[in-house]
N, C-alpha and C positions, 0 to 999 in steps of 0.2 A: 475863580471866574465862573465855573461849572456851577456850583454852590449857587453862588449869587443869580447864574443866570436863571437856575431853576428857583431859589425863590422866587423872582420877579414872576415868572411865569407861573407859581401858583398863586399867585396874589392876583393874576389875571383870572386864572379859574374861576377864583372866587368871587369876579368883579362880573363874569360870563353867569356863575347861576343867583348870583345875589340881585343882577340890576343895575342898571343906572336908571335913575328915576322913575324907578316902577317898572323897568321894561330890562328883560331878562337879554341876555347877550345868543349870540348862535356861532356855530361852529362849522366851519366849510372844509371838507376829506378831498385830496387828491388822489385817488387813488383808492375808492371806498369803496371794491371789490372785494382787495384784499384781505387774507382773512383774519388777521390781525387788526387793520385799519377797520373792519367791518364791525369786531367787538367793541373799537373803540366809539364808532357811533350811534353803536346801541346802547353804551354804556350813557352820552348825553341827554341820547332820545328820551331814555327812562326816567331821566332829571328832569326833563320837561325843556330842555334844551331844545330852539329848534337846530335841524342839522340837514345839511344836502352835499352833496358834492359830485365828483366826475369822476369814471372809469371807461378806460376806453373799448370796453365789453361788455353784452349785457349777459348774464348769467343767472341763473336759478339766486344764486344768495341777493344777488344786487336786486332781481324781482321780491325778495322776501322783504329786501330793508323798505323798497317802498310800498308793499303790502302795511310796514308798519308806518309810515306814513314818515317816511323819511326821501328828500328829492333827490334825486339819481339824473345825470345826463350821462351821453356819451360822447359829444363831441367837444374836439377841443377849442372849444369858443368863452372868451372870456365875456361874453355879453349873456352867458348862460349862467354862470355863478354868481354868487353868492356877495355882493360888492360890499355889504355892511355887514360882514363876517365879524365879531369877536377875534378872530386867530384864523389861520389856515393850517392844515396839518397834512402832511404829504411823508409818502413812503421811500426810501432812496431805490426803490428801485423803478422811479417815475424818470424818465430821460430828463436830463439835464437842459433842452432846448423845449421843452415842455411849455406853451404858450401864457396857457394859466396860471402855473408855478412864479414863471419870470416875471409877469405884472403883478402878481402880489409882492413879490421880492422889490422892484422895480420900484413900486410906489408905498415902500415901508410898512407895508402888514408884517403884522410880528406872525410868522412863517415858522412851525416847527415840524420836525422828525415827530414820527409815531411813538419813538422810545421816549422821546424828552414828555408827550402827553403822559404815557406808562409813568414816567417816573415821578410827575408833582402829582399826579390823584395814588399813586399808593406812599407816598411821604408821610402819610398821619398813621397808615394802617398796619396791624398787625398779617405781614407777608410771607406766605408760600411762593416761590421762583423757582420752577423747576428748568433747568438747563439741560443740554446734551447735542450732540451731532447729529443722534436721531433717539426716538424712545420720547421725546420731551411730550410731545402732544397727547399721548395718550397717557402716559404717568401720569401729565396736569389734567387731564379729565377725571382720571382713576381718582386723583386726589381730590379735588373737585366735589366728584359724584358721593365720596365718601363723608362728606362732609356736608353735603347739601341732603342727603339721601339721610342718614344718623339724625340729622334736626340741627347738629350742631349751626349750621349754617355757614355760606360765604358769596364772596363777589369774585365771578370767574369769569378772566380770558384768556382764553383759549387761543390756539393756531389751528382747529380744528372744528366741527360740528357733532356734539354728543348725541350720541342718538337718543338716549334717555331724554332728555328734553330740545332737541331739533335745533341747537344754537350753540353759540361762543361765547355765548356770555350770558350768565344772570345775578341778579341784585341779593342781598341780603342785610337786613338789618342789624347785623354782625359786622363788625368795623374788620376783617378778616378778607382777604384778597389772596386767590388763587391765581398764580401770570407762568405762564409760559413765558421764559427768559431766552430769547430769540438772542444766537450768537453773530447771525448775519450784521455786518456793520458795527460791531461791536456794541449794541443797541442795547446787552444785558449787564453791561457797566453800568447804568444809568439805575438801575435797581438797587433797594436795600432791604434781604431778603431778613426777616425774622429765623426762618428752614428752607434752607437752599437745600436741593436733591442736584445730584448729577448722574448719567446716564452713559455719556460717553463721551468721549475727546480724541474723536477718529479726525483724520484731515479732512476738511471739505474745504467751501468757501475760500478753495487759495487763490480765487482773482483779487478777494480782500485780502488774506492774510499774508501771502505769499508763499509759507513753509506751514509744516506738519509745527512743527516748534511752536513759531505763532500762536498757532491755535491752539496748543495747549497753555501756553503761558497766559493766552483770553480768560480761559478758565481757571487757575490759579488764579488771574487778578479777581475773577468773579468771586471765587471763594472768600477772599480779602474784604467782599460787602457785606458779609453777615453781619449783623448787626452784634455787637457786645452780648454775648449768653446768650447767644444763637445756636442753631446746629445742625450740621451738613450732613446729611445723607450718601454715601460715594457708592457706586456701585465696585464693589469688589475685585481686583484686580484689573482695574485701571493703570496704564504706563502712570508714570511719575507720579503715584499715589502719597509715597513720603513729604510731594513737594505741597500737599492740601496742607496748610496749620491751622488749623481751626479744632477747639480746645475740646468740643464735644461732636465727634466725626463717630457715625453707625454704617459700618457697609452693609451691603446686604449684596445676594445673589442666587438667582437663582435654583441652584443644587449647590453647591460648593460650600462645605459644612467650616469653613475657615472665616463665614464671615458672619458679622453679626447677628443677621438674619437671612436666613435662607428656606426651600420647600423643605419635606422630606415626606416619604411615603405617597408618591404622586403616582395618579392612575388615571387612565385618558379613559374615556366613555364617551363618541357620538358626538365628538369634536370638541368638548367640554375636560377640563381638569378637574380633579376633587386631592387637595392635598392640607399638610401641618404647615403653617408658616412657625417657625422656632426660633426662640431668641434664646439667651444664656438665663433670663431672668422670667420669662415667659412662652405661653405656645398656645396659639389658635388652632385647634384641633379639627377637621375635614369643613375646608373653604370650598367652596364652588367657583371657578372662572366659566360662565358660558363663553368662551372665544376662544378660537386659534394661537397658535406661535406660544412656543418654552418660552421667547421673548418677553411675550405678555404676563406669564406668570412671575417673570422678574421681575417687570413693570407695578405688578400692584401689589409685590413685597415690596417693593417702595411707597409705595401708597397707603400700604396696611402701616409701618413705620412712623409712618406722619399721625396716620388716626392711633396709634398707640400712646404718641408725646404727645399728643393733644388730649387724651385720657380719655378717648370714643368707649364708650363697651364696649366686648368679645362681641357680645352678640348681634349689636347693631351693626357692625363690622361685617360679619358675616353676612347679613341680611342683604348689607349694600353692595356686599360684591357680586351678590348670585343674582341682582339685580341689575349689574352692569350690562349697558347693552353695545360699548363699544364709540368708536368715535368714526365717522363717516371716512372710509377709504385708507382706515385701517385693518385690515385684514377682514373688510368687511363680507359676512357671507349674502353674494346677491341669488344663487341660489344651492341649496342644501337637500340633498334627498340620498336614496343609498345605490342610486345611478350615477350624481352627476354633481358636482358638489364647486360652485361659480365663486371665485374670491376675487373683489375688486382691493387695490392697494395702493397706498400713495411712493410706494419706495422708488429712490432715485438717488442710491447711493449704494455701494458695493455691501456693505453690510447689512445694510437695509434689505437687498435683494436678499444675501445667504440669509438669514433671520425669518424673508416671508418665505424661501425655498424649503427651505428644514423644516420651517413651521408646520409647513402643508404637509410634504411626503412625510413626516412624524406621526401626523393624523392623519395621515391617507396613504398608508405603505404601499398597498397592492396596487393601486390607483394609478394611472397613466397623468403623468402630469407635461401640461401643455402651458407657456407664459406669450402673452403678447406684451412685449415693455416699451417703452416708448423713452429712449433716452432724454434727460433734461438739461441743459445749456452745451457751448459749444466747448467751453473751458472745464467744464467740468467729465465732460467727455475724452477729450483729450487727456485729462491730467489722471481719470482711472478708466481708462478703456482695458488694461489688463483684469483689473479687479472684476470689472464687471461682466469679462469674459469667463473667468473662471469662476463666479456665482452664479450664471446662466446653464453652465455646462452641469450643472442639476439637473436641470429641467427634461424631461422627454423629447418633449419639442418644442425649438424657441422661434417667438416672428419678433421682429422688430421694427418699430416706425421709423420712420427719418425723426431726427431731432429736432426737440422743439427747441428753438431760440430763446423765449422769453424776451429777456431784455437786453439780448447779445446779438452782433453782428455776425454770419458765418465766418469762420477760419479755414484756412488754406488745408485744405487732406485732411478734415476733421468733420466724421462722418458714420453713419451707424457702421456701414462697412468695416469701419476701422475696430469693432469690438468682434465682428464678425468674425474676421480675418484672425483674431486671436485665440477664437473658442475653438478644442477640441472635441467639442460634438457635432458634427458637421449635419445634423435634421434642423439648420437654421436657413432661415431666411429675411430676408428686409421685403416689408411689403407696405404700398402707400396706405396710408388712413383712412383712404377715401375706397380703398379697395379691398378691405378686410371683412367686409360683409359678403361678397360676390365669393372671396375664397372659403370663407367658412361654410359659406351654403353648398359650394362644390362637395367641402369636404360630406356634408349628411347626405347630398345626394351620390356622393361613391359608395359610404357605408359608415353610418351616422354612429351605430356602436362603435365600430373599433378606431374612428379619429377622433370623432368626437364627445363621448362618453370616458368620467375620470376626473379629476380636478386641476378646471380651466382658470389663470389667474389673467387679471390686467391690471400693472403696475407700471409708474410713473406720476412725474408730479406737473405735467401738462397739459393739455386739452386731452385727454385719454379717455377720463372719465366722462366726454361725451360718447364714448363706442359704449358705456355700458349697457344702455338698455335696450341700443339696437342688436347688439350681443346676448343679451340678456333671452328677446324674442325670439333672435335664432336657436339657438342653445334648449327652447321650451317650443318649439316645433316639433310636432313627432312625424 
């Protein structure tokens, strides 16, 4: 039934950029904020597809789509969209009682998921699917960038914005597609990866999955899409590693000289790494990563692996990685000097957090490190509020927002306090959003060196990233 239905709906594709009589079809996003659904309307727009749709926020990205001349609304009014739509494509994590959603449904528009769009335009193409808990958005850039960067070329979406070219996605005359294989919704079944990578198969997402088990067995059945003489990338000492069968599996890991590939001979300099990536059968001799986190240099021995099997040069390789400039609100540095050194992040998960905490004091031992995080959904707080107590208790000094909801209703006793209450460093606090500018400026005017000079983070995966640049201003006040 799956089979079929996604033929049908590439045959719609087809019928959306070929025409009916002379006149090309359009495509209407519910939810075209998001930053998946956002690649996927820039991937139209570039066909010449027309495309609009509704998010119920305006944001820098959604200003960008219609900079490129894509319509954007914000309210939920069905007399603003798009009634002679091709298709409509909506995100699950658009409410169910959704106005514009239910009149399409209501009066038989053929209504799809963002993943069922992902899965008929990469049906003909030779696919990179990078998967993971977390890590995924930036290995599919690293991979991505490595391949667009080399010549070899691709078509890249992204869950993220590269900074090397200020987007989630671009074109290539290469029948080649790079995708972030999104496990929310189980959204990365619907993929049929030529090189699947994995990254991690940590619990998240248990309001979908319900157990840690689930979500690894998501990934096991992901592995199971590789296409015939394919080949999985596993990141190295992953649980139920045995349980991957896929005939041509390369781990790799960051130091751990037991897996395929791995660094060796690695040395930090000014926040940047220079190491060997080593394999049994070959060795790239002193790479350059300009960016933060041991993480990240795990990240693009995965990356380097793929441009390996794809038979990139050593030296092209080289070239594209010292040219990496990172993926927006990944450990990105907003500012860097040998006073004060600002890292915005997208983490909003426990591992995420230890990964950007390590990251930092690794590259900044001496340095006072100071997090404002902003925990993300109600459920997801609940289910690792220990986890994310004892990755905090890193930190120097932790602030914390209230939680952002998202797409959830509050829960009874499930609350930033509740990760508060569990951390043994007690230099924490919760402090509103709205008032994190009024205490930082207290803190320069008691004595601007010693609270706030050192490496300052702001990590989460919710409206945070609008404190950065009022953060930013403060922080560059002398």
């Amino acid at each position: 039934m799956k089979k079929e239905l996604n033929e049908i709906f590439t045959t719609l594709l087809q019928l959306t950029f070929q025409g009916v009589d002379g006149v090309k079809g359009s495509v209407f996003f519910i939810g075209i904020g998001g930053i998946g659904m956002s690649a996927l309307a820039r991937y139209f727009n570039a066909k010449g597809i027309n495309v609009s749709g509704y998010d119920k926020t305006e944001t820098l990205l959604t200003k960008q789509l219609q900079a490129e001349g894509i319509g954007v609304h914000y309210e939920d009014n069905i007399d603003l969209a798009d009634k002679n739509a091709s298709f409509i494509v909506y995100t699950p994590a658009v409410p169910k009682n959704q106005s514009q959603l239910n009149y399409f449904i209501n009066n038989n528009y053929t209504v799809v998921k963002r993943s069922d769009v992902l899965g008929a335009i990469t049906s003909s193409s030779f696919n990179i699917c990078v998967a993971g808990t977390h890590g995924k958005t930036t290995t599919s850039s690293m991979v991505a960038h490595l391949l667009q960067h080399s010549g070899y070329g691709c078509n890249a979406f992204l869950g993220g914005i590269a900074v090397n070219y200020n987007s989630n996605f671009w074109s290539s005359s290469n029948n080649v597609c790079v995708v972030e294989a999104d496990e929310y919704d189980r959204s990365f079944l619907k993929l049929n990866p030529d090189v699947a990578i994995i990254t991690a198969i940590d619990a998240d997402h248990l309001d979908i999955y319900g157990t840690a088990e689930n979500v690894e067995n998501a990934f096991i059945e992901f592995s199971t899409k590789i296409k015939k003489g394919g080949c999985l990338l596993l990141k190295y000492g992953l649980k139920r590693s045995n349980d991957f069968n896929v005939k041509d599996t390369c781990t790799y890991n960051a130091t751990d000289t037991n897996a395929n590939i791995y660094a060796q001979n690695l040395t930090i300099h000014n926040g940047s790494y220079t190491f060997d990536v080593v394999n049994k059968y070959w060795t790239i001799n002193d790479v350059t990563l300009n960016m933060g986190g041991l993480h990240n240099v795990e990240n693009i021995i995965a990356a380097i692996g793929v441009a390996k099997y794809l038979k990139i040069s050593d030296n092209k390789i080289k070239e594209a990685v010292s040219e990496y400039k990172g993926v927006k609100r990944r450990f990105e540095y907003i500012i860097k000097n040998d006073e004060l050194v600002f890292i915005d992040d997208y983490a909003h998960h426990p591992d995420e957090l230890n990964a950007l905490l390590n990251g930092a004091k690794n590259l900044f031992p001496t340095k006072k490190c100071t997090i404002i995080f902003q925990p993300h959904l109600y459920s997801r707080t609940n289910d690792f509020a220990d986890g994310f107590a004892s990755a905090l208790d890193e930190a120097d000094e932790i602030i914390l927002l209230p939680i952002y909801p998202a797409r959830e209703l509050p829960m009874v006793g499930v609350s930033s306090d509740m990760i508060m209450q569990r951390m043994k460093n007690k230099n924490v606090k919760v402090i509103a959003k709205e008032n994190i500018a009024h205490y930082l400026m207290s803190l320069k005017q008691i004595n601007a060196k010693e609270n706030v000079d050192g490496v300052f983070i702001t990590a989460g995966a919710g409206d945070i990233d609008t404190l950065v640049n009022p953060i930013k201003e403060i922080l560059n006040k002398k």
